[in-house]
C-alpha positions, -999 to 999 in steps of 0.1 A, spaced: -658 210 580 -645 176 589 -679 162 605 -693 175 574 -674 155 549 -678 125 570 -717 129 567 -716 132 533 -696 100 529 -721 85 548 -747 91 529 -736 88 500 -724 46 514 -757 47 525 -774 53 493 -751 28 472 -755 8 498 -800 8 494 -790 8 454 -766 -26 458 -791 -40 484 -819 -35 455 -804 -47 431 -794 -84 450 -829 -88 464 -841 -87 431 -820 -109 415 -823 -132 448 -862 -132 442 -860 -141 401 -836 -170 410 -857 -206 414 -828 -227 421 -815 -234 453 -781 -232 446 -785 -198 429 -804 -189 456 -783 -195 482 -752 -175 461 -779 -146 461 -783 -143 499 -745 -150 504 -738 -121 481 -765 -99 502 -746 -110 539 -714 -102 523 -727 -63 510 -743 -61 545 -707 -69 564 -691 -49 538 -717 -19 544 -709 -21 580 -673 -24 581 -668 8 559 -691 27 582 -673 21 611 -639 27 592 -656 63 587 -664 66 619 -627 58 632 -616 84 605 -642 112 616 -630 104 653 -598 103 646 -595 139 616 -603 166 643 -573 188 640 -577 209 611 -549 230 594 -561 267 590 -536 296 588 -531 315 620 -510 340 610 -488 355 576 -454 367 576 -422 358 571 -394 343 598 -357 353 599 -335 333 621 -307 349 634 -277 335 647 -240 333 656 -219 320 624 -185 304 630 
């Protein structure tokens, strides 16, 4: 259940990830100055560290979210003791 969640968040960063990606390369390859240029591959360096640092922050939470609460047994408790 856990691993299962966690490889759904992954995919789902990894195909917002290839959508973000698109979009900068394109925009990288309409600019024709060099200064806009250069903002466009900053801003693709910047999605690519930012791609990788949330991937390994699910991958610490996936390591990290193996005990999973499940109900082991129903009833009820009564706690008896010695009043004073």
């Amino acid at each position: 259940e856990t691993r299962e969640l966690a490889e759904y968040r992954r995919e789902s960063l990894a195909r917002s990830h290839q959508a973000r990606m698109s979009l900068l390369e394109e925009r990288l390859n309409q600019a024709r100055e060099e200064k806009i240029m250069r903002m466009r591959k900053s801003e693709i360096s910047t999605a690519e560290a930012d791609y990788a640092m949330k991937l390994q922050k699910l991958d610490i939470a996936a390591e990290r979210a193996d005990v999973i609460a499940d109900a082991v047994a129903y009833g009820m408790i009564t706690i008896l003791g010695v009043h004073s």
